[in-house]
C-alpha positions as CSV (number, residue, x, y, z in Angstrom):
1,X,1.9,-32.4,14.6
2,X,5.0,-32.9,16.8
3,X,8.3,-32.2,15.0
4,X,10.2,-35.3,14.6
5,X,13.2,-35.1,15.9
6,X,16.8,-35.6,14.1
7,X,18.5,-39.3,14.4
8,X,21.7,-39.0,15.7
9,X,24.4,-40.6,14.3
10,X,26.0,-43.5,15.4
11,X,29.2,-42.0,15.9
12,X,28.0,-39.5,18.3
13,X,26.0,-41.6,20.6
14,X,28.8,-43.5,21.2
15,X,31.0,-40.7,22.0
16,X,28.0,-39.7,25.1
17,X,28.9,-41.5,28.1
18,X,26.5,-41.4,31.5
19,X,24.2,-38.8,29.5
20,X,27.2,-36.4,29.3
21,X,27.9,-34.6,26.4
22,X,31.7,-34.0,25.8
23,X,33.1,-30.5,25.1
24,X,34.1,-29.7,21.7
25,X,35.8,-26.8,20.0
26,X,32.7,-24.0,19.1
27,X,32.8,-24.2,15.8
28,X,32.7,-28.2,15.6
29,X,29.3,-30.0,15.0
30,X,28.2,-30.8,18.5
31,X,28.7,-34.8,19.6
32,X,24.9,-34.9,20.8
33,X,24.3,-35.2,16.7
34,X,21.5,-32.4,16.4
35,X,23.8,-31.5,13.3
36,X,24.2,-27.6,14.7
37,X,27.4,-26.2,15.8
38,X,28.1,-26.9,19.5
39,X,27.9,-23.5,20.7
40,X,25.0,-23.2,19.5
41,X,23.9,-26.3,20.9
42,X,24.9,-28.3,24.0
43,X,27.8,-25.4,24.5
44,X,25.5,-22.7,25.1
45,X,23.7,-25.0,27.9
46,X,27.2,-25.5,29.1
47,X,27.8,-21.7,29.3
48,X,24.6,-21.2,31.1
49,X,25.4,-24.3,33.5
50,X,28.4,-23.0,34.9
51,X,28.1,-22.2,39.0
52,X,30.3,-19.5,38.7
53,X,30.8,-16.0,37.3
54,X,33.9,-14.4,37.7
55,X,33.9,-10.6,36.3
56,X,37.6,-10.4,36.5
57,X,39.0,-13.6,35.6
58,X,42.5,-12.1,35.0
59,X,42.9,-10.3,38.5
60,X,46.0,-10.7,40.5
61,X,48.0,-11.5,37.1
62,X,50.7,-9.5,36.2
63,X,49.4,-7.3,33.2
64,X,45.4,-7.8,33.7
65,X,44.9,-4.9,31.1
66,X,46.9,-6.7,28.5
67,X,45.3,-10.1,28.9
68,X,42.0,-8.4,28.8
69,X,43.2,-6.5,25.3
70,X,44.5,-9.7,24.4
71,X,41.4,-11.6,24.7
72,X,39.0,-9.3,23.1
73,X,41.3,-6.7,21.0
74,X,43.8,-7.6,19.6
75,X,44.3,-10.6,16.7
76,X,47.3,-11.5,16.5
77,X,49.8,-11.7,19.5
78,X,51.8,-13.7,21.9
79,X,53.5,-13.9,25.3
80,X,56.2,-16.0,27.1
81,X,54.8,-17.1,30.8
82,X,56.3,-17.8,33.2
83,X,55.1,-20.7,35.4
84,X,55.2,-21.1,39.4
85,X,58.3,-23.9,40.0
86,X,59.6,-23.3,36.7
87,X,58.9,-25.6,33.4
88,X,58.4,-29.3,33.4
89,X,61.0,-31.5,31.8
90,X,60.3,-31.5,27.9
91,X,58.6,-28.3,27.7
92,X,60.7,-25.7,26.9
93,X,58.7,-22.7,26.8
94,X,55.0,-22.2,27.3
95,X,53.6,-19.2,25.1
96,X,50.2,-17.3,25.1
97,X,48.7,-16.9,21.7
98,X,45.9,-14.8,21.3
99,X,44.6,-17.7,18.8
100,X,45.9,-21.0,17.1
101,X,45.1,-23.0,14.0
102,X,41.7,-24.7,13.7
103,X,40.9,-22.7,17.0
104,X,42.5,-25.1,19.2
105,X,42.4,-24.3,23.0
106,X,46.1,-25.6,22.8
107,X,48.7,-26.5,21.1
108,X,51.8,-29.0,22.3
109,X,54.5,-28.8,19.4
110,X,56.8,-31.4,18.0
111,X,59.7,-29.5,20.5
112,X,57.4,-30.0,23.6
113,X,57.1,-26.0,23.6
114,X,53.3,-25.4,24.8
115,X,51.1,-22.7,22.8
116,X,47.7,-21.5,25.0
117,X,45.0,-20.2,23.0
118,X,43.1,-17.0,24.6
119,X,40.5,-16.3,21.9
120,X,38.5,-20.1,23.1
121,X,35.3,-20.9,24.2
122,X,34.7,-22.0,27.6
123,X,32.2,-24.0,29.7
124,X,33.2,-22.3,33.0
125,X,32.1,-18.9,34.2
126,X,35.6,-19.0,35.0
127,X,37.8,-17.8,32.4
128,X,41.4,-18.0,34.3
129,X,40.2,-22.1,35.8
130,X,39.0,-22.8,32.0
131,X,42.6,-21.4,30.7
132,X,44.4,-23.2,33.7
133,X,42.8,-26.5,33.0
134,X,44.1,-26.5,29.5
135,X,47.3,-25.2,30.1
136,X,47.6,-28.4,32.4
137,X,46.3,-30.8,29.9
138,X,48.9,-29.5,27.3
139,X,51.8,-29.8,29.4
140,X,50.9,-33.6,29.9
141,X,50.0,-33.7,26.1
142,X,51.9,-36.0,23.6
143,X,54.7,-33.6,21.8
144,X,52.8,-32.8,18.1
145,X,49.4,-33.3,19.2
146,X,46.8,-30.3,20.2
147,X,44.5,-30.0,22.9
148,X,40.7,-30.3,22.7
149,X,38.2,-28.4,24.7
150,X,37.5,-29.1,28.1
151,X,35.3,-28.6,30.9
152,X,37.5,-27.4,34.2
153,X,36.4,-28.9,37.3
154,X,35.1,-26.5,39.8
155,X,38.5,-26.7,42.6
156,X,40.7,-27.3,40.2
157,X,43.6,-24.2,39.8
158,X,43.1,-20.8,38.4
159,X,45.8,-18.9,36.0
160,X,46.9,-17.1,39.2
161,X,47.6,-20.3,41.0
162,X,49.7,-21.7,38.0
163,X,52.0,-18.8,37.1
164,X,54.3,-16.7,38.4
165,X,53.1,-13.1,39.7
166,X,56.6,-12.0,39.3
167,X,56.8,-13.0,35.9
168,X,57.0,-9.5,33.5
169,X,54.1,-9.9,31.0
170,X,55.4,-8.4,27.4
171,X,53.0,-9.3,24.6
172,X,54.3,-9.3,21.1
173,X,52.2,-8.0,18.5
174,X,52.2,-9.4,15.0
175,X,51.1,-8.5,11.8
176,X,50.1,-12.0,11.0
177,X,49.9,-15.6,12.4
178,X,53.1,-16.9,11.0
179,X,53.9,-17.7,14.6
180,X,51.3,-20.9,14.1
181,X,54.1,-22.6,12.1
182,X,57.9,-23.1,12.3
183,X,59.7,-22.0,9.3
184,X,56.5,-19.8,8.0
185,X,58.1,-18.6,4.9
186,X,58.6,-22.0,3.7
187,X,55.2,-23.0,4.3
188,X,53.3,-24.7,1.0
189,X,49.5,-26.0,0.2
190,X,47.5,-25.8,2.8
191,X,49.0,-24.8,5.6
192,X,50.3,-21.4,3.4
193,X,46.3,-21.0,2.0
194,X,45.4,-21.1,5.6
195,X,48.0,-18.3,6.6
196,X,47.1,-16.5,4.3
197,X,43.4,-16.4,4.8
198,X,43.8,-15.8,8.6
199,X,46.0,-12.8,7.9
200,X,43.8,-11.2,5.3
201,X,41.2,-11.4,8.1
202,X,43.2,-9.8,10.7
203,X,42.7,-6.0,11.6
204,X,46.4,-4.3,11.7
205,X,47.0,-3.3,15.6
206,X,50.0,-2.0,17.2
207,X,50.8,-1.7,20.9
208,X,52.1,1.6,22.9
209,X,54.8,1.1,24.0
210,X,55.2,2.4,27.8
211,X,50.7,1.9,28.2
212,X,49.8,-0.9,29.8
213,X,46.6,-2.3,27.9
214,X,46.8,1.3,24.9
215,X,46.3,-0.3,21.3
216,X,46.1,1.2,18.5
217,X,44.3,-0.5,15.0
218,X,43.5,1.0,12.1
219,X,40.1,1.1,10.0
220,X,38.5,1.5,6.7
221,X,37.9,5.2,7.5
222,X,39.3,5.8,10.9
223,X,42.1,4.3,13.2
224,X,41.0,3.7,16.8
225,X,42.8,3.7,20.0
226,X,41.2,1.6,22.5
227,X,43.0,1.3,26.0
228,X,42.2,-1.2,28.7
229,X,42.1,0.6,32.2
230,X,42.8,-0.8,35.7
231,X,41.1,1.9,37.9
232,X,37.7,1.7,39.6
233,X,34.9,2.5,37.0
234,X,33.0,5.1,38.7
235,X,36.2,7.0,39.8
236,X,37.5,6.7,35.3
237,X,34.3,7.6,34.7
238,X,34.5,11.2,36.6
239,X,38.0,11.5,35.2
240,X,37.3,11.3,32.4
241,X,34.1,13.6,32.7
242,X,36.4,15.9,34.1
243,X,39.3,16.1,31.1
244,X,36.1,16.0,28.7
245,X,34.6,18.6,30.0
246,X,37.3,20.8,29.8
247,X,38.3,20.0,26.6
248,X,41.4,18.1,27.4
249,X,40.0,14.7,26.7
250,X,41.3,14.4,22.9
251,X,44.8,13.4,21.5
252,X,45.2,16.0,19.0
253,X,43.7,17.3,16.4
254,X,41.1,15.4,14.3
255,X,40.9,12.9,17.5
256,X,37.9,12.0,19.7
257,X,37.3,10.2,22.9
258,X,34.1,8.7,21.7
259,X,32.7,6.3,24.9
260,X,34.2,2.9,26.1
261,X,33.1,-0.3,26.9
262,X,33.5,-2.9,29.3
263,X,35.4,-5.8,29.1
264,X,36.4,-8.3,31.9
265,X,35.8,-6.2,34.3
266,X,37.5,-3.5,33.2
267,X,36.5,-0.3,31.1
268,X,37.9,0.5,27.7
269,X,38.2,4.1,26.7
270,X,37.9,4.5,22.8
271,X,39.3,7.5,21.1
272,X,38.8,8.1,16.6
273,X,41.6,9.2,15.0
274,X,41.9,10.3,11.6
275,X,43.1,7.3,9.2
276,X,46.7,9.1,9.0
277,X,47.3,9.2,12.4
278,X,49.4,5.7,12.9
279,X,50.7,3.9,16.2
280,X,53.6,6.0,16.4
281,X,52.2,9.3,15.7
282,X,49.7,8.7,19.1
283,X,52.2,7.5,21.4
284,X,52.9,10.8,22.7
285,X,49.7,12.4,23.1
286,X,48.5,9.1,24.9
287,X,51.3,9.4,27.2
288,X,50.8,13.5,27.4
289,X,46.7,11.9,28.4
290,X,48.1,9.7,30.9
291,X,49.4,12.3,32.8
292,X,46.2,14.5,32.6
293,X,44.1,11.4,33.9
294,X,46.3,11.0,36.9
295,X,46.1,14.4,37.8
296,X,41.8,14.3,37.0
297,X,41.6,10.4,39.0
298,X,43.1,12.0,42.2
299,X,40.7,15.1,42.4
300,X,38.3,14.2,44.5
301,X,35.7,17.1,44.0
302,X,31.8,17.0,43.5
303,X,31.2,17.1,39.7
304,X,30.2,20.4,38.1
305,X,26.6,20.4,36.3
306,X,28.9,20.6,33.1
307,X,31.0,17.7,34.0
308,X,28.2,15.7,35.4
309,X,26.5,16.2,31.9
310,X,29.8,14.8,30.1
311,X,29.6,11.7,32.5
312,X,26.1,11.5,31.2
313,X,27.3,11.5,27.9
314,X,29.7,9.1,28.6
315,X,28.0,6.8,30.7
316,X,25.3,6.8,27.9
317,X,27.8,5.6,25.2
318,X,29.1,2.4,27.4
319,X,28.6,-1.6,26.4
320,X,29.5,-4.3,27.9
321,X,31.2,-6.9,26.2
322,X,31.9,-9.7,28.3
């Protein structure tokens, strides 16, 4: 017996226009009215409609390795950009957030300042046109309104064609999302419950200062440092083969470079740390490892059996994330 299929409701048929479904944030009940969350519905048919896969979506920006640990690392945290032509009348500042309230792509304030959700959803292949596309729409946004979801159309402009590649990129790492609200610690009913629930979820991270795309965050039983890398995989990969084999590869004592992952494009060494060992204390045995990759990235020698087995090891332990 054929399943019968769900009724929709009224109030989403008559938000589908020319058979097209509109896009919606994730989490929101999809407007087809199947009564399941759109990414699990029309937005995963979205996802797997788009013409276009770009591994590096943030290449050619100014700080790739922090976007990158922006995207998928980090919880809270935001960053002034700079755009191409400088700001459009009434918008004072336009500011990365590595995720807004109710998950909103974007975010125009009562002021006119523009906020840019990172952490979104997208129905492009494109990460950088799907961002670029809302940025847009919330600079022509009414002033106290957010943005909804939107699908980017496939000329329209990347990140790299709406900001300036001479613009320093300095995230700001917080310790909570008080930076969704003016006047935080006055917030009351709602909006403080909600604060309050997002920053009980949120894993404490730091940055290191000096490391483009190094972040430390601490766990139940171990801290981590996970660091966002812009070289060529397979010439990190021997480098680090190389330091690991000779037993340089650590950050002290009690630390272990554990595998990586891939991310954008990019790969992310992971180190453990013991659950003492805080931001500060790592900073200068990351740097000290900085300096020992540099050295191991330009060698350019055949790998040793023992150093091809530590690649192995490596290569092993690597997943991909996005």
């Amino acid at each position: 017996m054929a399943k019968k299929r769900r009724p929709q409701p009224q109030a989403a048929a008559s938000r589908i226009k020319d058979g097209e479904v509109p896009v919606v944030g994730a989490r929101e009940p999809c407007p087809c009215g199947s009564g399941r969350r759109y990414k699990a519905c029309h937005g995963r048919q979205a996802a797997h409609a788009a013409t276009e896969l770009v591994q590096r979506p943030f290449e050619g920006l100014p700080g790739e390795c922090d976007w990158v640990a922006l995207r998928e690392l980090v919880p809270a945290a935001t960053a002034e950009l700079t755009l191409k032509g400088g700001l459009p009348e009434g918008v004072p500042s336009v500011t990365l957030a590595t995720v807004l309230p109710m998950a909103w792509p974007a975010l125009r304030r009562d002021n006119g300042a523009v906020m840019l959700g990172l952490q979104n959803d997208t129905a492009s292949g494109d990460l950088s046109r799907a961002l670029a596309d809302t940025l847009q729409r919330a600079l022509a946004a009414e002033p106290g309104t957010p943005v909804a979801a939107g699908r980017p159309a496939p000329e329209g402009p990347r990140l790299q064609d709406l900001l300036d590649p001479d613009a320093v990129f300095e995230p700001a790492v917080h310790t909570g999302f008080e930076f969704w609200v003016e006047n935080a610690e006055n917030a009351t009913g709602e909006v403080a419950a909600s604060l309050e629930r997002a920053n009980a979820a949120a894993i404490p991270t730091a940055r290191i200062p000096g490391l483009e795309g190094a972040y430390w965050c601490e766990a139940p039983e171990k801290n981590h440092l996970r660091w966002v890398t812009g070289h060529p995989e397979e010439q990190l990969l021997d480098a680090l083969a190389r330091l690991h084999a000779a037993g340089a590869s650590s950050l002290g004592e009690g630390t272990r470079l554990v595998g990586s992952f891939r991310a954008h494009g990019l790969v992310v060494p992971v180190w453990d740390l013991p659950s003492s060992m805080s931001a500060e204390d790592v900073a200068k045995p990351a740097a000290a490892f900085a300096e020992r990759l540099a050295e191991a990235l330009a060698t350019d020698a055949p790998l040793t059996p023992e150093e091809r087995r530590a690649r192995g090891g490596l290569t092993n332990r690597q997943v991909t994330l996005s």
